[in-house]
C-alpha positions as CSV (number, residue, x, y, z in Angstrom):
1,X,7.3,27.4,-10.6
2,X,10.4,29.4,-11.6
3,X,13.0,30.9,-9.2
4,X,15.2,33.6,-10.2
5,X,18.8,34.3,-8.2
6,X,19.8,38.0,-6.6
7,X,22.5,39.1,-8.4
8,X,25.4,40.8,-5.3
9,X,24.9,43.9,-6.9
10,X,21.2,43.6,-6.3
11,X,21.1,42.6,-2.4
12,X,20.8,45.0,0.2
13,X,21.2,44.8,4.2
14,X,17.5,44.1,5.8
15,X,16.5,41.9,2.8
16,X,14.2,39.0,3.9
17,X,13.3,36.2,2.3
18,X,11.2,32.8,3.8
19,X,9.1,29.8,3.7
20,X,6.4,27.9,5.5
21,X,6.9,24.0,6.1
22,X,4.8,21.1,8.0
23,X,6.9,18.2,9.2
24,X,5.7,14.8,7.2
25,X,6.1,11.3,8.1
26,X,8.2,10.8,4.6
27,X,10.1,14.0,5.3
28,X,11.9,11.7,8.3
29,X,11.9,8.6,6.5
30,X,13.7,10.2,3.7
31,X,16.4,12.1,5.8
32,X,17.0,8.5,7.6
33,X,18.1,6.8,4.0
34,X,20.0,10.2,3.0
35,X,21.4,10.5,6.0
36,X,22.0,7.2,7.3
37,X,20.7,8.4,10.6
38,X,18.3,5.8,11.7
39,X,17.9,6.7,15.6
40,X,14.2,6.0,16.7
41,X,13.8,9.1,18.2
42,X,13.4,10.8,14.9
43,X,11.2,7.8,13.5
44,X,7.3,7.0,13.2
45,X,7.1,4.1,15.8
46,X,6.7,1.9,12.6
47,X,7.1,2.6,8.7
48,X,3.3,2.5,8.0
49,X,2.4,4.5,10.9
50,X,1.8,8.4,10.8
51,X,4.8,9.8,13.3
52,X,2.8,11.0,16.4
53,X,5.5,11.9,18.6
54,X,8.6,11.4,16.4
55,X,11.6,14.1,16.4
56,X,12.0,15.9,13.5
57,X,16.4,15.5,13.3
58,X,17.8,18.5,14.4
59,X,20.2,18.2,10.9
60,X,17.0,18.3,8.9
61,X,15.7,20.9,10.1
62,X,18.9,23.3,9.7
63,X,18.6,22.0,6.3
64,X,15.9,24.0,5.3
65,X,18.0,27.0,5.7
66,X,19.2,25.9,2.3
67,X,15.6,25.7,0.6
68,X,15.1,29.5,1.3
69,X,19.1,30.2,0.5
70,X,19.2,28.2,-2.8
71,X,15.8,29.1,-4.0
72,X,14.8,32.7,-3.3
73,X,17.2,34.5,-1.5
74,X,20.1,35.0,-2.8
75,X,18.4,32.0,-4.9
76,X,20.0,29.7,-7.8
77,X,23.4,29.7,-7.8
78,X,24.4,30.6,-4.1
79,X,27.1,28.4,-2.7
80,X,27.4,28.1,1.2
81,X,30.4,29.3,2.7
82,X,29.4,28.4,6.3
83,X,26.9,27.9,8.5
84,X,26.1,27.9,11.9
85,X,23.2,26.1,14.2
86,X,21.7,26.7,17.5
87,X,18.8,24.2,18.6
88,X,16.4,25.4,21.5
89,X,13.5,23.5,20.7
90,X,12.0,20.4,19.0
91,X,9.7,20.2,16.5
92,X,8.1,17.2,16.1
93,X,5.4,15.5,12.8
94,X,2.6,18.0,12.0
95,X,4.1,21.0,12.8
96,X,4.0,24.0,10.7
97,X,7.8,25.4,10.7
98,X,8.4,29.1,9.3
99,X,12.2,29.4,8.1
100,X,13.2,32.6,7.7
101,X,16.8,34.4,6.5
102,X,17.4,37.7,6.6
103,X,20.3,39.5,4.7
104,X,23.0,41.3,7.7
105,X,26.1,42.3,6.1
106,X,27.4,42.5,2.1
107,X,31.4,41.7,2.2
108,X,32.7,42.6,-2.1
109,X,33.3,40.8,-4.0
110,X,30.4,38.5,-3.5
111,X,29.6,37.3,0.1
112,X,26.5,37.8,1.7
113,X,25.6,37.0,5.4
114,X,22.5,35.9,6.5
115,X,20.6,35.7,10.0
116,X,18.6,32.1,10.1
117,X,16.0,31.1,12.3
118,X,13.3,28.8,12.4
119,X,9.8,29.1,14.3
120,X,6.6,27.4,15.0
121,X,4.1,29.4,16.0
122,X,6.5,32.3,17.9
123,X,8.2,29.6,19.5
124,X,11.9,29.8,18.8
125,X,13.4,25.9,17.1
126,X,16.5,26.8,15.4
127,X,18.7,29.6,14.7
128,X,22.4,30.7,13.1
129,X,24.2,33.0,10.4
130,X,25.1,31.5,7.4
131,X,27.5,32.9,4.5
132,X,26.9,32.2,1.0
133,X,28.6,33.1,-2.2
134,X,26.1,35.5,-4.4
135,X,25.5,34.0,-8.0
136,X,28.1,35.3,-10.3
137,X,25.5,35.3,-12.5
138,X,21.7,35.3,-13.2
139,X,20.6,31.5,-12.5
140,X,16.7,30.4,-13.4
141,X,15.3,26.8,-11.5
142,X,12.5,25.2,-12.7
143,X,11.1,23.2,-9.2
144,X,8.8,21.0,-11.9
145,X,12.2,19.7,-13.5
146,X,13.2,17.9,-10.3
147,X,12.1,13.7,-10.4
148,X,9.1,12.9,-7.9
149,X,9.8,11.0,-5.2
150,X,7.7,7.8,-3.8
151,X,8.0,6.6,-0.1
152,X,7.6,3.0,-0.2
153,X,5.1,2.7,3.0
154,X,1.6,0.7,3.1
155,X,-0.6,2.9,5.1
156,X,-3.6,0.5,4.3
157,X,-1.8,-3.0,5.6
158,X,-1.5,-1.2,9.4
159,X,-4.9,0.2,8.7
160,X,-6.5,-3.6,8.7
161,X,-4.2,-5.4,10.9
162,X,-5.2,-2.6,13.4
163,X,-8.8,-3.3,12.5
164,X,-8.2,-7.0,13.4
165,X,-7.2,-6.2,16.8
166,X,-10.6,-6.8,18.6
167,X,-11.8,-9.5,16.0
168,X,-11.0,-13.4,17.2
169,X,-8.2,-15.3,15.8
170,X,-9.1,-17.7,13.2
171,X,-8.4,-21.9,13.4
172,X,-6.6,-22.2,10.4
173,X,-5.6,-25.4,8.2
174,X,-2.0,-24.1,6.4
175,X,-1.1,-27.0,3.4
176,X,1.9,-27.5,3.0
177,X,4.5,-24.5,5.1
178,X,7.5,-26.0,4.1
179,X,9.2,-23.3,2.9
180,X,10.7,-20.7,5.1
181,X,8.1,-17.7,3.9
182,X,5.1,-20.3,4.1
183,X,6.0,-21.2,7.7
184,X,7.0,-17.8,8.7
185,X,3.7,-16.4,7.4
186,X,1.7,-18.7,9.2
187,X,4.0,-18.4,12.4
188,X,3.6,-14.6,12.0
189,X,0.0,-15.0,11.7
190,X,-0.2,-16.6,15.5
191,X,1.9,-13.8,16.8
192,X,-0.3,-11.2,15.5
193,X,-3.5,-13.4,16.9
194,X,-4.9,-13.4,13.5
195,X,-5.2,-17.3,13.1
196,X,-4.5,-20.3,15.1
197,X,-2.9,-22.3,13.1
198,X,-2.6,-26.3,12.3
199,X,0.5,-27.1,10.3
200,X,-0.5,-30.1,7.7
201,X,2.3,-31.5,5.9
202,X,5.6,-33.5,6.2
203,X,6.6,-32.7,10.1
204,X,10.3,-33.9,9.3
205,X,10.6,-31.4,6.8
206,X,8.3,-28.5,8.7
207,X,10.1,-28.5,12.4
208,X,13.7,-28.8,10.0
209,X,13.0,-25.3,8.7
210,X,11.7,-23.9,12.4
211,X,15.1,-25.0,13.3
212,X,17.0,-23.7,11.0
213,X,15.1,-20.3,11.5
214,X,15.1,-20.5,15.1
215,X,11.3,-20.1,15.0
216,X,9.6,-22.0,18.3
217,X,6.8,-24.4,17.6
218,X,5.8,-25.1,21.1
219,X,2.2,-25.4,21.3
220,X,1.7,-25.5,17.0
221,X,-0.3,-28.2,16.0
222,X,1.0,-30.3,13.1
223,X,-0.4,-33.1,11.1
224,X,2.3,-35.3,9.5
225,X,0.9,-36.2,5.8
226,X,2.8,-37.7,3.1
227,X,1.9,-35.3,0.1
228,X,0.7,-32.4,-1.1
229,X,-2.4,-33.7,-2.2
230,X,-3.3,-35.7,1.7
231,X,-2.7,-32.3,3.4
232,X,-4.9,-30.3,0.9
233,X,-7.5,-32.9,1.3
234,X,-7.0,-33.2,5.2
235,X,-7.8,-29.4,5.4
236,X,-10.9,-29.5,3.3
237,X,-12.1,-32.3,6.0
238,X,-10.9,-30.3,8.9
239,X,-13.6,-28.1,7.7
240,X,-16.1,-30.0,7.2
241,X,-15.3,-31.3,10.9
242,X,-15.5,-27.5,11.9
243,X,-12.0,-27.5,13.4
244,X,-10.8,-24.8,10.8
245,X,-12.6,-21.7,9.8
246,X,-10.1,-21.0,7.0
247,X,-7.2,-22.7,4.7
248,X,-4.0,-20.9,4.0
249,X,-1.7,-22.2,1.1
250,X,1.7,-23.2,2.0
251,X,4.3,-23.8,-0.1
252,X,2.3,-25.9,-3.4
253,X,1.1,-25.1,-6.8
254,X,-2.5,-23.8,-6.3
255,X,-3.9,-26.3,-8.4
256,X,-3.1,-29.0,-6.1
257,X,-4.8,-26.9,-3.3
258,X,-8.0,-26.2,-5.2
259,X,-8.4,-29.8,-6.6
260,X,-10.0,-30.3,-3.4
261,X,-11.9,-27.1,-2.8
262,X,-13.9,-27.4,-5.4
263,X,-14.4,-31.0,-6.3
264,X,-17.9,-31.9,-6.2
265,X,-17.8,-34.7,-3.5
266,X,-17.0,-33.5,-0.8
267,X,-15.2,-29.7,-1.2
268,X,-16.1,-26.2,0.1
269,X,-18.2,-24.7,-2.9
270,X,-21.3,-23.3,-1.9
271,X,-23.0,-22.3,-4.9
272,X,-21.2,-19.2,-6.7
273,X,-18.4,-19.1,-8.4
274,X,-15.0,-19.8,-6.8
275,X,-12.7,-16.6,-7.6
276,X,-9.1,-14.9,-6.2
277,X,-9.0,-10.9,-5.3
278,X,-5.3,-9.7,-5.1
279,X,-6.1,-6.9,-2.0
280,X,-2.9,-4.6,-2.9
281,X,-1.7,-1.8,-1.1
282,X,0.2,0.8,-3.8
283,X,2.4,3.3,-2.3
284,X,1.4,5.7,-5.2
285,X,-2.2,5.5,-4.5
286,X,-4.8,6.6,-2.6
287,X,-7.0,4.0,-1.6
288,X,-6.1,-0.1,-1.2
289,X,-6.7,-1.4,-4.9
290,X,-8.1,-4.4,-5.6
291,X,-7.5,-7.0,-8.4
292,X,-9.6,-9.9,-9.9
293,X,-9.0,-12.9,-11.2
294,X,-5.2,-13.2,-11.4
295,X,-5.1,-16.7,-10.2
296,X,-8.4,-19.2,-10.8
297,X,-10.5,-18.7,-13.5
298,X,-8.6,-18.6,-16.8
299,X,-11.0,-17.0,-19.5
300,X,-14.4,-16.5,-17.3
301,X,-17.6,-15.7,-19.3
302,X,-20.2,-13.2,-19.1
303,X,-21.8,-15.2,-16.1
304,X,-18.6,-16.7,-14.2
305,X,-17.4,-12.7,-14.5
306,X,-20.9,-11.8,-12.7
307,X,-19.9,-13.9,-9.7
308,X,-16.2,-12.9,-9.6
309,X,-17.5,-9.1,-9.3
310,X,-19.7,-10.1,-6.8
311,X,-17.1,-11.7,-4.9
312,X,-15.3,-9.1,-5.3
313,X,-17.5,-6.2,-4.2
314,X,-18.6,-8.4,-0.9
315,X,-14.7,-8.0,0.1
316,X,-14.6,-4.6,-0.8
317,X,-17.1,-4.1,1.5
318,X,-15.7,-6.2,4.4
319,X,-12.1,-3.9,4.0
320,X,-14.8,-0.6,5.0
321,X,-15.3,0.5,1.6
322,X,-19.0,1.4,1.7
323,X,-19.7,1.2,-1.8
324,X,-16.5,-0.4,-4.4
325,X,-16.3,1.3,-7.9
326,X,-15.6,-1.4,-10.2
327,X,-13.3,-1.1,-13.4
328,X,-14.3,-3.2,-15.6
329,X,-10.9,-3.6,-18.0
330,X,-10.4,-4.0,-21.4
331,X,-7.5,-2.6,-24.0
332,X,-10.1,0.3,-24.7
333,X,-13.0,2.1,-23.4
334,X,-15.3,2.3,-26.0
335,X,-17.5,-1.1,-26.8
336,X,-16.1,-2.4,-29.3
337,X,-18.2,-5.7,-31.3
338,X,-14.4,-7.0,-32.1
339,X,-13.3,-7.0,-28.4
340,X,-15.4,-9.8,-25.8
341,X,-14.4,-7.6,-23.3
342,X,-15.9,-4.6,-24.0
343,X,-18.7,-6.6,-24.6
344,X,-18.9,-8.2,-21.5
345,X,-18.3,-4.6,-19.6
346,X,-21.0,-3.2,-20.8
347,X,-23.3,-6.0,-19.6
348,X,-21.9,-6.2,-16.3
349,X,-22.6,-2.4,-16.1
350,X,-25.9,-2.8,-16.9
351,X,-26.5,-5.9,-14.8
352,X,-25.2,-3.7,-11.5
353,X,-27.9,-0.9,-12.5
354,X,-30.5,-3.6,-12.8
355,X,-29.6,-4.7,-9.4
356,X,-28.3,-8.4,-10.9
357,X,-24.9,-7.0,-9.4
358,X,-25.3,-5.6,-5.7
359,X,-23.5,-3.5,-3.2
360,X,-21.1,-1.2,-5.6
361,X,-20.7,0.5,-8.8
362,X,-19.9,-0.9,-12.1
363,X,-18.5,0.9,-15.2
364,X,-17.1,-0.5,-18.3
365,X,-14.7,-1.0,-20.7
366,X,-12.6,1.1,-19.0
367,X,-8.8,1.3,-20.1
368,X,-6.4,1.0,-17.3
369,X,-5.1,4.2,-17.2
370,X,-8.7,6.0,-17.3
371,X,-9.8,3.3,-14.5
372,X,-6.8,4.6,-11.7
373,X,-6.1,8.2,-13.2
374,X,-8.6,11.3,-13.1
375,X,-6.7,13.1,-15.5
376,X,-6.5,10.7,-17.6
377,X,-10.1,10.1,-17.8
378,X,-11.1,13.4,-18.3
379,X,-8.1,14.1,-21.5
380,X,-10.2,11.1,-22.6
381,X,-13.6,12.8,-22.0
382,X,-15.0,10.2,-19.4
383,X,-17.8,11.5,-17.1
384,X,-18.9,8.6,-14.3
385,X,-18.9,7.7,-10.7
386,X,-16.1,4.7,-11.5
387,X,-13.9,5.9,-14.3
388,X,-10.1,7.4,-12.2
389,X,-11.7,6.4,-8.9
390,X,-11.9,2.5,-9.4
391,X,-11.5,0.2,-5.8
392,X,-11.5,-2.9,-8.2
393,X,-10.8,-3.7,-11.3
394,X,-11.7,-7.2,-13.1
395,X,-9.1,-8.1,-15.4
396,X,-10.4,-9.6,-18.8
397,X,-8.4,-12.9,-18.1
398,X,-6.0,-14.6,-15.9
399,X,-3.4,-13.4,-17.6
400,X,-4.2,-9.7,-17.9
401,X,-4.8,-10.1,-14.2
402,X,-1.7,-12.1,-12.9
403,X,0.8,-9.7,-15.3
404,X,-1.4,-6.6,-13.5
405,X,-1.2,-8.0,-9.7
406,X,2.6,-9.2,-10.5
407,X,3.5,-5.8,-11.8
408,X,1.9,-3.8,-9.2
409,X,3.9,-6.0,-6.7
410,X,7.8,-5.9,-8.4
411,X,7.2,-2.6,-10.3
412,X,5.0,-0.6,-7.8
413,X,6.3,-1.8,-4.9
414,X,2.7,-2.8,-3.4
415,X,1.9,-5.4,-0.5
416,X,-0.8,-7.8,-1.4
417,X,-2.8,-10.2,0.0
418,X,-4.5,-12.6,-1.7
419,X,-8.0,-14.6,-0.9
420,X,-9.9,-17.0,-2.6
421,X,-13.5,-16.1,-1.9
422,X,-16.9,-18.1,-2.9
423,X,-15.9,-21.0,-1.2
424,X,-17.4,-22.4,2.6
425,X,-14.9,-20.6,4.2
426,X,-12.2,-17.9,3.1
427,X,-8.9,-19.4,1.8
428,X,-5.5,-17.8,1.8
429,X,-4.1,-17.9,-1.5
430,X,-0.6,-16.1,-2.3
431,X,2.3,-16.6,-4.6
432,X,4.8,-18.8,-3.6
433,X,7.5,-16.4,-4.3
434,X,5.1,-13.9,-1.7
435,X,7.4,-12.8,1.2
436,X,5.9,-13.1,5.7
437,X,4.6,-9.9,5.3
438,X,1.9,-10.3,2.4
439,X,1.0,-13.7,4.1
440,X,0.4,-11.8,7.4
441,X,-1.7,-9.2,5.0
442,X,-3.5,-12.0,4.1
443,X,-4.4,-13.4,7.2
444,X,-5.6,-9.6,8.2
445,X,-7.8,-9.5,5.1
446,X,-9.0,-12.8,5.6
447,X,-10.3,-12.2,9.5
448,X,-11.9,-8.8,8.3
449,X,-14.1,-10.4,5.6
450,X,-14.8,-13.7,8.3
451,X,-15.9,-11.2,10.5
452,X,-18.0,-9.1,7.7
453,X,-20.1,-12.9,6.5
454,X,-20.7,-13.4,10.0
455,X,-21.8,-9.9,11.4
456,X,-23.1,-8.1,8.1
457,X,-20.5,-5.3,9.3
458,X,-17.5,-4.1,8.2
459,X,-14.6,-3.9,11.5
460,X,-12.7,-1.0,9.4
461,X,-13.3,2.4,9.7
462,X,-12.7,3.9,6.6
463,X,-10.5,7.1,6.7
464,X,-11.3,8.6,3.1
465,X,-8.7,9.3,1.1
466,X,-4.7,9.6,1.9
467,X,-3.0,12.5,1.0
């Protein structure tokens, strides 16, 4: 869209000019880091929440005098001269605001004076007179030229914790928190009555960090173990013994963690496959996104990659997605005899229509911009249910999955949880670089698909797509 300025010479008295604008969530997040106005009456109650009740800031609002002056009336070009504000109402997220100026008097050589005012719905919020200098001369804005803007927020992450509410909290065996994001996640975890937790690992070292964090451990349970390895092995057994319903990863490779899942004496397998689902939650998207495998099996086959969709799909369902498209990935999207997997795309797609796959959708080799982006997929000429609408997406490899999951994270700014599934009982498995908040994400997601293996029902109530 192109706006055009109003030259003096072409302004008259009576001319009117306006727009129509609904109060966002982002539009008050955004003014609070312009701004540096931060006061919680002109704030959702929490950043992932959708600002029921918030304030729109009085200085925003006589800010979109400036929209109608600077764009269409006098329009590019027009400097402010002055400007003043009188507030009679509020107006608050969701409104629909109408802002309207309206040309009084024309003072040579270029000064016009405008009437402001801003309504909702007849009802009075804002009004003034501004004086701008006309354009000296004609002035052309393209609105397309300005950068987007992204709002960091994770709608999805307050979705499922609020989903969690009603759900028990879970006994959980947490190997190794000796690191401050470890113990804090787990800590957090209890507060949020997501897991009880049973601290296994060197106690010297564990209550050293509470301390220096001030964090209380009054009532914690905590097994003092002399390694790694003893406290990875003591929460397989506290399993077994039925005292712990899942395992969170502290602060230890994974490897040393999943030595003892899945040995064969003894460890939580249970028949399929043992995979890892990044759950991440991308600002720029839609819907939660999920990611497979980026942290267990290095370079699955055909069959392992059956399982690890399968996997996969059961979570997607547990998070309230009723049926999860799955992207199956690959450097192209045509089947290509040179290219495993393509290859093993295609089977997999033909394995979910043949009902070896259940529960969701499978399409494949899919690029990964033609898996996330409908425009991309149709430039490319791709007609099905999965391709720019993907829930999941199988990486080829470990590493095609790990850079993917990694990138989303520091790149995309996404919160993700992570959760080994195929195992006895879920375990919670995040980086150990991963901060409190995407180990409390992962305690949410873990409760949620607990909940879905032992009630066949999903506690989430999907909300369709997020504008």
């Amino acid at each position: 869209m192109k706006n055009v300025s109003k030259l003096f010479a072409d302004l008259a008295v009576g001319d009117t000019a306006s727009i129509t604008r609904i109060v966002t969530p982002d539009d008050l997040f955004v003014f609070a880091r312009v701004s540096g106005n931060l006061n919680p009456a002109n704030l959702p109650a929490t950043a992932d929440g959708d600002g029921a009740g918030a304030a729109a800031p009085s200085m925003w609002i006589g800010s979109l005098f400036s929209a109608v002056l600077g764009n269409l009336l006098p329009g590019p070009g027009t400097l402010y001269e002055s400007q003043t504000l009188r507030f009679h109402a509020r107006a608050q997220v969701g409104d629909t605001l109408s802002v309207t100026v309206r040309v009084t008097a024309l003072r040579p050589p270029a000064t016009v004076v405008l009437a402001t005012s801003v309504e909702r719905a007849g009802t009075l919020i804002a009004d003034g007179e501004a004086e701008v200098r006309a354009p000296a001369r004609r002035w052309t804005a393209e609105v397309e030229a300005l950068p987007e803007l992204t709002v960091q927020r994770h709608r999805h992450v307050a979705r499922l914790l609020t989903a969690c509410n009603a759900l028990p909290a879970m006994p959980t065996a947490v190997v190794a928190p000796e690191e401050a994001n470890a113990l804090m996640g787990a800590l957090a975890g209890a507060r949020e009555h997501l897991i009880v937790p049973i601290l296994l690992g060197d106690e010297a070292k564990i209550r050293a960090i509470a301390a220096g964090l001030g964090a209380d451990l009054t009532g914690i349970e905590i097994e003092n173990l002399p390694s790694h390895s003893a406290a990875a092995a003591r929460a397989v057994a506290l399993v077994h013994e039925g005292r712990a319903t899942a395992v969170m990863k502290g602060h230890l490779h994974s490897d040393e963690l999943l030595r003892h899942v899945v040995k064969s004496d003894g460890g939580l397998r249970i028949g399929r496959r043992i995979s890892h689902v990044f759950v991440m939650d991308v600002p720029s998207l839609p819907e939660l996104l999920l990611v497979t495998d980026a942290a267990i099996n290095i370079s699955p086959a055909l069959e392992e990659k059956v399982d690890i969709v399968q996997n996969a799909i059961d979570l997607g369902i547990a998070l309230g997605i009723a049926r999860p498209k799955v992207g199956i990935l690959s450097a192209v999207e045509m089947v290509n005899p040179k290219i495993q997997s393509t290859l093993d795309a295609a089977a997999l797609s033909k394995m979910s229509e043949r009902g070896q796959i259940t529960g969701g959708i499978v399409d494949g080799p899919l690029a990964m911009d033609n898996a996330i982006s409908l425009s991309a997929a149709k430039t490319k000429g791709l007609s099905s249910l999965v391709a720019g609408r993907a829930d999941i997406l199988l990486a080829p490899n470990i590493e095609a999955g790990n850079i993917l999951a990694k990138e989303l994270t520091y790149a995309a700014q996404a919160e993700g949880a992570g959760l080994v599934l195929g195992a006895r009982v879920p375990i919670l498995l995040t980086s150990r670089a991963d901060d409190e908040r995407s180990r409390l994400f992962s305690c949410a997601v873990a409760v949620l698909y607990a909940h879905w293996q032992a009630t066949g029902k999903s506690a989430v109530v999907h909300p369709g797509p997020v504008s």
